[in-house]
TIKOL-977845 format. One record per residue (C-alpha): residue in one letter; x, z negated, y negated; residue number from 1. Coordinates in steps of 0.5 Angstrom, whole numbers, padded with zeros to 4 digits. Each point is the difference from the previous one (the first is absolute). Example, Ala and Ser with C-alpha at 12.3 -4.5 7.8 and 13.67 -1.06 7.14 Angstrom:
<pts>
<pt residuo="a" X="0025" Z="-0016" Y="0009" num="1"/>
<pt residuo="s" X="0002" Z="0002" Y="-0007" num="2"/>
</pts>
This chain:
<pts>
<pt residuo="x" X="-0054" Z="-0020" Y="-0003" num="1"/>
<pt residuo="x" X="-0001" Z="0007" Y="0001" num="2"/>
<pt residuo="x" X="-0003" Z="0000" Y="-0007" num="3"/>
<pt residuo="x" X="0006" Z="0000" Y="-0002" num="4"/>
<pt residuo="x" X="0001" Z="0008" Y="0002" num="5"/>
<pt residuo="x" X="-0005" Z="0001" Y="-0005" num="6"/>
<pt residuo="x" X="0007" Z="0001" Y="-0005" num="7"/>
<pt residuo="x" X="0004" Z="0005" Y="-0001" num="8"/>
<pt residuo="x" X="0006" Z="-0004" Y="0000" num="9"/>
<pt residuo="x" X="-0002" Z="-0004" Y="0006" num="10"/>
<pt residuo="x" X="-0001" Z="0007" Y="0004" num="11"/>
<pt residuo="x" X="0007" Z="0002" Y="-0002" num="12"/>
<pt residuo="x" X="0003" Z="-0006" Y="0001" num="13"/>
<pt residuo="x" X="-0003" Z="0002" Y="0008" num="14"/>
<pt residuo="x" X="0003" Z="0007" Y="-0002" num="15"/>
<pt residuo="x" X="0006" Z="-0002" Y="-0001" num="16"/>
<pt residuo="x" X="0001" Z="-0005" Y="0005" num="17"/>
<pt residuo="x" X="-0002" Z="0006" Y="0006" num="18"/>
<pt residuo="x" X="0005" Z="0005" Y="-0003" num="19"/>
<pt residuo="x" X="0005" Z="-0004" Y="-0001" num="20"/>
<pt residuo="x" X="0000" Z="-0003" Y="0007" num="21"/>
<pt residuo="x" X="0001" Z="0006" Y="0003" num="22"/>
<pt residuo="x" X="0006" Z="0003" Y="-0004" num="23"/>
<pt residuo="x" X="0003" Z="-0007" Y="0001" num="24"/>
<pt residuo="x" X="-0001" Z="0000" Y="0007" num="25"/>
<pt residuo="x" X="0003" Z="0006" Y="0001" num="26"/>
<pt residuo="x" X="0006" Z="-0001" Y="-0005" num="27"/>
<pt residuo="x" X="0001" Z="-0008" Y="0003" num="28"/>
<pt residuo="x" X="0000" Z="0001" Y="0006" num="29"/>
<pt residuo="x" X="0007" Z="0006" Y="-0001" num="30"/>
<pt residuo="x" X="0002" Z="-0005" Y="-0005" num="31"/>
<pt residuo="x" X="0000" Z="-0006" Y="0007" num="32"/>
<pt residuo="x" X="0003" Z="0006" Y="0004" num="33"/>
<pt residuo="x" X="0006" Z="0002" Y="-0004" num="34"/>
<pt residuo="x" X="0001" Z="-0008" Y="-0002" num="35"/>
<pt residuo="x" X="-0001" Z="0001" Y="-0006" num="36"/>
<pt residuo="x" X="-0004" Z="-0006" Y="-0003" num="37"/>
<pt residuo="x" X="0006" Z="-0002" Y="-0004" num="38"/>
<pt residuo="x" X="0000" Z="0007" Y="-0004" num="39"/>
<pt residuo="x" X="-0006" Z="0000" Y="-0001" num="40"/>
<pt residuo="x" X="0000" Z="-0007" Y="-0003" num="41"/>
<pt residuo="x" X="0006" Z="0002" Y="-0005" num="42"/>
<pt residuo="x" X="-0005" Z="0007" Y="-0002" num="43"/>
<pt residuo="x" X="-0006" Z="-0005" Y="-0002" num="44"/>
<pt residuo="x" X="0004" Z="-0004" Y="-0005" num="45"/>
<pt residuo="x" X="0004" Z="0006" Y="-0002" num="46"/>
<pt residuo="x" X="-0007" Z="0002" Y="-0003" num="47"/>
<pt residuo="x" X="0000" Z="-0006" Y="-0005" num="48"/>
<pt residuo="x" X="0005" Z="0004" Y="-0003" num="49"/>
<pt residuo="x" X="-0004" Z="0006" Y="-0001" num="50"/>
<pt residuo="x" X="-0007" Z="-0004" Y="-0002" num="51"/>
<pt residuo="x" X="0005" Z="-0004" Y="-0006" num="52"/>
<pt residuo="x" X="0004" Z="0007" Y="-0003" num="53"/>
<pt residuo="x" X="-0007" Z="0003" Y="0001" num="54"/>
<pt residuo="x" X="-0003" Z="-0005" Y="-0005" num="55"/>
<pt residuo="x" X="0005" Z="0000" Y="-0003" num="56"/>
<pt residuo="x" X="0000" Z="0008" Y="-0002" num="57"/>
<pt residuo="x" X="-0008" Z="0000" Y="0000" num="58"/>
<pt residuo="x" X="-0001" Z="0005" Y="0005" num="59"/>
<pt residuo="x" X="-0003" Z="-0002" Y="0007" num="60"/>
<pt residuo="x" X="0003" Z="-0005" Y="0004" num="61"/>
<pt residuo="x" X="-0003" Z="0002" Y="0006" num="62"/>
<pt residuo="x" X="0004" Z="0006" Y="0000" num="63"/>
<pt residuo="x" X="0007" Z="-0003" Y="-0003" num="64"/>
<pt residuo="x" X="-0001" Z="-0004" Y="0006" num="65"/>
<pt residuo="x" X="-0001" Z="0005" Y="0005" num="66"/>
<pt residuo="x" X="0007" Z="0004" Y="-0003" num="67"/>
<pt residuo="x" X="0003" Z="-0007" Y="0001" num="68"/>
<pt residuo="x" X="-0002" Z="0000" Y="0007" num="69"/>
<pt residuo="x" X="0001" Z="0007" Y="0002" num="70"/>
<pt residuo="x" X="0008" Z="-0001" Y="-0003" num="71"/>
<pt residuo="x" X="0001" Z="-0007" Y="0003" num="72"/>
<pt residuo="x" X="-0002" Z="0002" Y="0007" num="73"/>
<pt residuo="x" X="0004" Z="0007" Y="-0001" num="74"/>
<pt residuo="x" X="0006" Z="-0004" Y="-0003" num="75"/>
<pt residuo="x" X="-0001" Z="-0005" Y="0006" num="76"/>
<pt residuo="x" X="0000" Z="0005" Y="0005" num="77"/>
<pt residuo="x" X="0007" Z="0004" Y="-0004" num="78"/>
<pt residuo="x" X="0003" Z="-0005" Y="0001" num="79"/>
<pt residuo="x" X="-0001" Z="-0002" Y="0006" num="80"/>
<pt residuo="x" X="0003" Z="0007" Y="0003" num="81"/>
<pt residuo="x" X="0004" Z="0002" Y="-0005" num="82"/>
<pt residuo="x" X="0004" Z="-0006" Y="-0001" num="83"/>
<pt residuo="x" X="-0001" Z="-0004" Y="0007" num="84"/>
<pt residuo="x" X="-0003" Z="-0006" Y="-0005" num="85"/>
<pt residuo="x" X="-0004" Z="-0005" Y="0004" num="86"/>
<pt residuo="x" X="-0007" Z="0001" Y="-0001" num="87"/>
<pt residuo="x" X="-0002" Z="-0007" Y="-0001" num="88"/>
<pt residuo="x" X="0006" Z="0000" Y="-0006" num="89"/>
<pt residuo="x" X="-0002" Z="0006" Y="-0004" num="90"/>
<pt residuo="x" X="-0008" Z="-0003" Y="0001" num="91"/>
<pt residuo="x" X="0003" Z="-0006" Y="-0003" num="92"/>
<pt residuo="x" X="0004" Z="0005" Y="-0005" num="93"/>
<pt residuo="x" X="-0008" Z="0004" Y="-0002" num="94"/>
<pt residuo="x" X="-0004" Z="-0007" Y="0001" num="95"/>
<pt residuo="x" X="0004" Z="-0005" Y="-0006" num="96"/>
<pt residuo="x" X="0001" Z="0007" Y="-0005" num="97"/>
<pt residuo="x" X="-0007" Z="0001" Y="0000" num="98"/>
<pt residuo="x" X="-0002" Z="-0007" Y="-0001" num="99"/>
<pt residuo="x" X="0005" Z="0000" Y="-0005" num="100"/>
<pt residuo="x" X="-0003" Z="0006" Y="-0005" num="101"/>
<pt residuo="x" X="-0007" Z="-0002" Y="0002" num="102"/>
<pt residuo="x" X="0002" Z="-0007" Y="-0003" num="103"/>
<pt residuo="x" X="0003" Z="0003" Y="-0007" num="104"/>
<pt residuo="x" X="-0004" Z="0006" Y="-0001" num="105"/>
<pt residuo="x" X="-0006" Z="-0005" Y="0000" num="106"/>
<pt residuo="x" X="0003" Z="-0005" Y="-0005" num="107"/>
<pt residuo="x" X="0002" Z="0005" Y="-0004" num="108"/>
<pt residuo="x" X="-0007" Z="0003" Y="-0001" num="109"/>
<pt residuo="x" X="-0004" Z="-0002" Y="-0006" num="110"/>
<pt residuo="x" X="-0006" Z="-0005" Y="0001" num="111"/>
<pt residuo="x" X="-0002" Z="-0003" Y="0007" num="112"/>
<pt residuo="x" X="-0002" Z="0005" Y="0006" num="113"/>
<pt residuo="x" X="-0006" Z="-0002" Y="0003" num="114"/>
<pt residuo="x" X="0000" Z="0004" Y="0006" num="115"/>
<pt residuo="x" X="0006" Z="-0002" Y="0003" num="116"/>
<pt residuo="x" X="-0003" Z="-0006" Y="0004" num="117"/>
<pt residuo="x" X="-0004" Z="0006" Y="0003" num="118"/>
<pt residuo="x" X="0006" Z="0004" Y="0003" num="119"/>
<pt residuo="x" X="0003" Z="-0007" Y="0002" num="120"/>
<pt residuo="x" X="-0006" Z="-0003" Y="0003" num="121"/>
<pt residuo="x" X="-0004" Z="0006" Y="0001" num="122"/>
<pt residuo="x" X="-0008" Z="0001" Y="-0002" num="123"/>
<pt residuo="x" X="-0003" Z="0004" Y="0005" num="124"/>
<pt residuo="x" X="-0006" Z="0000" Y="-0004" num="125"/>
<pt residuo="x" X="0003" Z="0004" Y="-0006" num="126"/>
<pt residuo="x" X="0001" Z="0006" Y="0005" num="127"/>
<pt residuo="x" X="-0004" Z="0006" Y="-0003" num="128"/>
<pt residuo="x" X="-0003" Z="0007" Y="0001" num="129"/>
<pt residuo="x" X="0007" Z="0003" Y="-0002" num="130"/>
<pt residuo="x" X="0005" Z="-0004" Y="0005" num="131"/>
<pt residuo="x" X="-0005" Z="0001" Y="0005" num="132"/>
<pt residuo="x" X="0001" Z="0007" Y="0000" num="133"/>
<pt residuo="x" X="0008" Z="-0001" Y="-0001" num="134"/>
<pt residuo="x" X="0000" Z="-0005" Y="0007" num="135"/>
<pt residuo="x" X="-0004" Z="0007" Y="0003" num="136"/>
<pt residuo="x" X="0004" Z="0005" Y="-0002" num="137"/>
<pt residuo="x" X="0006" Z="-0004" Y="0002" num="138"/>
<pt residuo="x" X="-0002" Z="-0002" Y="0007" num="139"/>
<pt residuo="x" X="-0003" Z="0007" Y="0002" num="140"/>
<pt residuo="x" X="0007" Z="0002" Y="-0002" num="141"/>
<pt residuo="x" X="0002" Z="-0005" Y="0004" num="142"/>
<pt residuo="x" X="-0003" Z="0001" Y="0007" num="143"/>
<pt residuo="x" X="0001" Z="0008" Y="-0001" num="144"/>
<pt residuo="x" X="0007" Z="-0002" Y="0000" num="145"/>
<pt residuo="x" X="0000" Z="-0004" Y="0006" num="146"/>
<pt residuo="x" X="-0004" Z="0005" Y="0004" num="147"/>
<pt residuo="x" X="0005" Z="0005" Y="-0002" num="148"/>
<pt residuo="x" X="0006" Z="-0003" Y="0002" num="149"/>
<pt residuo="x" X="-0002" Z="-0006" Y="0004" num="150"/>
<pt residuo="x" X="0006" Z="0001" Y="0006" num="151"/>
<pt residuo="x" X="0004" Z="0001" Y="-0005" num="152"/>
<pt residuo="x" X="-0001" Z="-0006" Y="-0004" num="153"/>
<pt residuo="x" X="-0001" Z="-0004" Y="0007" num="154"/>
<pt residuo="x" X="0007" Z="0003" Y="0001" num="155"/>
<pt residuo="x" X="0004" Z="-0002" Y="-0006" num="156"/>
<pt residuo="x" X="-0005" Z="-0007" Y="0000" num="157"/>
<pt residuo="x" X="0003" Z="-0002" Y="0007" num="158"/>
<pt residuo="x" X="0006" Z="0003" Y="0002" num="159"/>
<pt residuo="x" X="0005" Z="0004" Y="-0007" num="160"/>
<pt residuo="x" X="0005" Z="0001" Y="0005" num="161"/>
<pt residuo="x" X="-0004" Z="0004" Y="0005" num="162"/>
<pt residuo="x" X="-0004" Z="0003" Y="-0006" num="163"/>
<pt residuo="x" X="0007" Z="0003" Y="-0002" num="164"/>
<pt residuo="x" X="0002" Z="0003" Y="0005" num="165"/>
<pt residuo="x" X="-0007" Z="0003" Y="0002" num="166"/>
<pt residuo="x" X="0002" Z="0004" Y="-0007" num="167"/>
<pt residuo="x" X="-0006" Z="-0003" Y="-0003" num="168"/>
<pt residuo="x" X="0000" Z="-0001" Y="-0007" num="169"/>
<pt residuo="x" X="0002" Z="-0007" Y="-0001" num="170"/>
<pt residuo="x" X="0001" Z="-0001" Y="-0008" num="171"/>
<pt residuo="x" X="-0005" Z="0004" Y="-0001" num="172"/>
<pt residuo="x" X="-0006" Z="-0003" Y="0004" num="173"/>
<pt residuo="x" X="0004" Z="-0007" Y="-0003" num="174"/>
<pt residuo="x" X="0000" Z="0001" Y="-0008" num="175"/>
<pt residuo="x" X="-0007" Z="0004" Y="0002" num="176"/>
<pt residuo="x" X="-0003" Z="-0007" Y="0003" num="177"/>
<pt residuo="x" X="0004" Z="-0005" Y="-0005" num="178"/>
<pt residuo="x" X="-0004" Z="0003" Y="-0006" num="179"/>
<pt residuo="x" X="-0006" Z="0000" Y="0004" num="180"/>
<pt residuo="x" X="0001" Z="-0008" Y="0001" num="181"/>
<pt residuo="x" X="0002" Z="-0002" Y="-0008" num="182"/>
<pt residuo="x" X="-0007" Z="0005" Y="-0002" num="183"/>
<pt residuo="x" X="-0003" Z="-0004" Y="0005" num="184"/>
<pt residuo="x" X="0002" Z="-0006" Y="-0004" num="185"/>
<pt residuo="x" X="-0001" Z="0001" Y="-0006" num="186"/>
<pt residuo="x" X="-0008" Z="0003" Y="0001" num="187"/>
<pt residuo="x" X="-0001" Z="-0007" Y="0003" num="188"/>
<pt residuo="x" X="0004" Z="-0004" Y="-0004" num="189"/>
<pt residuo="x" X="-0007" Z="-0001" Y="-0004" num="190"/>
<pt residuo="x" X="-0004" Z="-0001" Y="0007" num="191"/>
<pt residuo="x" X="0003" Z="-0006" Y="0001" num="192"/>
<pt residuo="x" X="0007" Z="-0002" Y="-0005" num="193"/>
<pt residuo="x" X="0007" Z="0001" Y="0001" num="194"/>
<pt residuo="x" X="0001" Z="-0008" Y="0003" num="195"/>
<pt residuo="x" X="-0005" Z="0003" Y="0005" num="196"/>
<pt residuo="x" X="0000" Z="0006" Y="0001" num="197"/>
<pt residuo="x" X="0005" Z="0000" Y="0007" num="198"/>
<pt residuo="x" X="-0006" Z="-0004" Y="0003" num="199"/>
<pt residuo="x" X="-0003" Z="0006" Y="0000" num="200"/>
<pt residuo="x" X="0005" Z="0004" Y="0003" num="201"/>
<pt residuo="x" X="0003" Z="-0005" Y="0006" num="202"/>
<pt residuo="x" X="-0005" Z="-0005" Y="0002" num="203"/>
<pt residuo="x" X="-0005" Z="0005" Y="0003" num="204"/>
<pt residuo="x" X="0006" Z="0004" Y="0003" num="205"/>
<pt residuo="x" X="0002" Z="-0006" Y="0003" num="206"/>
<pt residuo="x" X="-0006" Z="-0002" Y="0003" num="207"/>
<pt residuo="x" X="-0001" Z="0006" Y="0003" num="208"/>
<pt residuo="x" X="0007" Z="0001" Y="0003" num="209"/>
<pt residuo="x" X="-0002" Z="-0006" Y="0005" num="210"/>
<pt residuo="x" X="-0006" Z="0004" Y="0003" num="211"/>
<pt residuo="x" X="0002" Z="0008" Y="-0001" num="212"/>
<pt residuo="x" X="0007" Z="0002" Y="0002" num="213"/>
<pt residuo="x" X="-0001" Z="0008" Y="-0002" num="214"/>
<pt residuo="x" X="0000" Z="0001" Y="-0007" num="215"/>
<pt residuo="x" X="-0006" Z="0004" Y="-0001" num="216"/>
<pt residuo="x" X="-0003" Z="-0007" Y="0003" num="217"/>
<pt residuo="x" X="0004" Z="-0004" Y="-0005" num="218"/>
<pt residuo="x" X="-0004" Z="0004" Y="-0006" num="219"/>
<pt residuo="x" X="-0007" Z="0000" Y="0003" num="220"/>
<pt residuo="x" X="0001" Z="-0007" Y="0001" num="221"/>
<pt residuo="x" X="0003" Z="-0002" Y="-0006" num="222"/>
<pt residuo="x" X="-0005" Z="0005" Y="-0004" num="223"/>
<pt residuo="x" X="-0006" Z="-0004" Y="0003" num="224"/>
<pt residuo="x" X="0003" Z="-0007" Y="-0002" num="225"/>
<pt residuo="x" X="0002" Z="0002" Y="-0007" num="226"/>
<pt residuo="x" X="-0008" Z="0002" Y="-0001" num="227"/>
<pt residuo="x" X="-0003" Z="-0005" Y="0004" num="228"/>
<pt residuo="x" X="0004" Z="-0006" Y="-0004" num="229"/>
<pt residuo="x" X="0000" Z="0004" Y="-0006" num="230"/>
<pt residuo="x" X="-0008" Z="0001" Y="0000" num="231"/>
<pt residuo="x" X="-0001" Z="-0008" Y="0002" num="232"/>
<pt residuo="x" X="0005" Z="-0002" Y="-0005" num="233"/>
<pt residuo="x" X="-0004" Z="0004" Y="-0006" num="234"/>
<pt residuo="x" X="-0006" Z="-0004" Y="0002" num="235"/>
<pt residuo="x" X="0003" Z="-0006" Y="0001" num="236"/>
<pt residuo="x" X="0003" Z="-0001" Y="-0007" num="237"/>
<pt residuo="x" X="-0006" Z="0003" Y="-0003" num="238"/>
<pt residuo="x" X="-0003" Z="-0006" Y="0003" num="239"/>
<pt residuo="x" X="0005" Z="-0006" Y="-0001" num="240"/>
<pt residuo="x" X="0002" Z="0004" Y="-0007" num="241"/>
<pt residuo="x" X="0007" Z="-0001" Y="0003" num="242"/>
<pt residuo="x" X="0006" Z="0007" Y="-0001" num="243"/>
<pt residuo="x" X="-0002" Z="0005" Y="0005" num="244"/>
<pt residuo="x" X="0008" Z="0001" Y="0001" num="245"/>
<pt residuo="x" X="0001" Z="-0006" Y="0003" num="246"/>
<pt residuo="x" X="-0006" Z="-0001" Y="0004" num="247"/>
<pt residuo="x" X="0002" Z="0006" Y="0004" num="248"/>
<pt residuo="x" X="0007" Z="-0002" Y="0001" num="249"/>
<pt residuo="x" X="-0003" Z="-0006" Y="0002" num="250"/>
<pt residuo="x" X="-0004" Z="0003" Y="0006" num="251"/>
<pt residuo="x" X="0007" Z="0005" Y="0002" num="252"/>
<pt residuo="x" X="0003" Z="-0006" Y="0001" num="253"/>
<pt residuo="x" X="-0006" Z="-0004" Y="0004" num="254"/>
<pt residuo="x" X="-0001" Z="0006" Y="0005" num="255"/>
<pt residuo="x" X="0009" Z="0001" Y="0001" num="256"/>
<pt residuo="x" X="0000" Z="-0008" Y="0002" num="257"/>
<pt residuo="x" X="-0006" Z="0000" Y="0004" num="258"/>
<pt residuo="x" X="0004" Z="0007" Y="0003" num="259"/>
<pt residuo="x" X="0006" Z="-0003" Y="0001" num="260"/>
<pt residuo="x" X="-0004" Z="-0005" Y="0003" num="261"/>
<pt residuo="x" X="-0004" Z="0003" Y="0005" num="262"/>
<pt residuo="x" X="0006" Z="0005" Y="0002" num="263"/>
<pt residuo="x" X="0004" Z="-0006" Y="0001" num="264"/>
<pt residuo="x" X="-0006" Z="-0003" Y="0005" num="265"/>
<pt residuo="x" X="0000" Z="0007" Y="0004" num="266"/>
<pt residuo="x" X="0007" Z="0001" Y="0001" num="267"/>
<pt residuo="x" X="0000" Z="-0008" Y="0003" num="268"/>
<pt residuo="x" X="-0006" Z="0001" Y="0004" num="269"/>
</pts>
């Protein structure tokens, strides 16, 4: 099994699984705090659109589907504050439109796009030195960012209003935060695909809210269950020949059942 380090895609699959889990942790547990599973699910799909008009003009679909993200997420957020529109509505708005471009760019490309499947399924083994780097920088960007203002996040993830009358600089910290969640979606589109690309951003969270009540906690504790069960599930598909993706999801939503389990054992007891 550890002869399989020996390759250079393997080790930067390893790679990209450990930096990737610590910025999800990070950007997952603000995402449960805010409540903001449901934008972020409108964000991801909404990068279809990017990746189909980015084929479609022949430049790189990544970055089409990072402008995608960044604009959805930001007109979301706009939306939502300027005009009182509901957010699960103007997700809904973002979510169906994306899909929407993503599918008539695509038709309309000459010829068969074959790394599609992987954008939508996710290949973690197609990870290079290049998207590596790129995952760095973005959570060294990240993690300086929560350092510097991390009262101020914790402020407006928690309590706007209280936030606003503390004069703290409400819109600012939100569009900052929105655009740091739809780049963190695109970067891991190619680790684990778009269908399941909310698995890495939810379940760990969600499993580390039932034990660490503070926030700091919840980001520990979900940065240590991503790796672990990203580090296993590599492992196993490369043994059973299966999609690391799904492996992974699999084991979240074990460890969250067997959580919510225990937890519900312990509150009877």
């Amino acid at each position: 099994m550890f002869e399989l380090l020996q390759y250079s895609f393997f080790t930067n699959a390893l790679l990209g699984i450990v930096i990737i889990s610590v910025a999800a942790a990070f950007i997952g547990t603000y995402i449960i705090t805010r409540r903001l599973v449901s934008i972020s699910g409108g964000v991801t799909h909404a990068c279809f659109g990017g990746l189909g008009l980015g084929y479609y003009l022949g430049v790189n679909p990544i970055m089409m589907a990072a402008v995608f993200a960044i604009t959805a997420s930001a007109g979301v957020e706009w939306l939502s504050e300027r005009y009182r529109v509901r957010e699960d509505s103007a997700t809904a708005v973002v979510w169906a439109l994306g899909m929407a471009i993503g599918v008539l760019f695509i038709f309309l490309t000459p010829g068969y796009v074959p790394e599609l499947n992987a954008f939508l399924f996710g290949n973690i083994l197609t990870i290079s030195s290049s998207d590596l780097v790129a995952f760095a920088i973005y959570t060294i960007i990240l993690i300086l960012f929560f350092a510097l203002f991390y009262d101020k996040i914790i402020a407006c993830a928690f309590d706007r209003d209280f936030a606003r009358v503390s004069q703290l600089p409400v819109k600012v910290i939100s569009y900052l935060m929105t655009a740091m969640v739809a780049v963190c979606i695109v970067l891991t589109i190619r680790l684990v695909g778009i269908m399941l690309l909310m698995s890495m951003l939810t379940l760990p969270q969600m499993i580390a809210e039932m034990f660490a009540p503070r926030f700091k906690m919840m980001v520990l504790l979900s940065m240590v269950i991503s790796i672990v069960c990203g580090v296993v599930g590599l492992f196993m598909s490369a043994m059973i020949n299966v999609p690391c993706a799904a492996i992974i999801v699999i084991l979240f939503a074990v460890i969250f059942i067997i959580g919510r389990i225990f937890v519900s054992i312990c509150q009877k007891v």
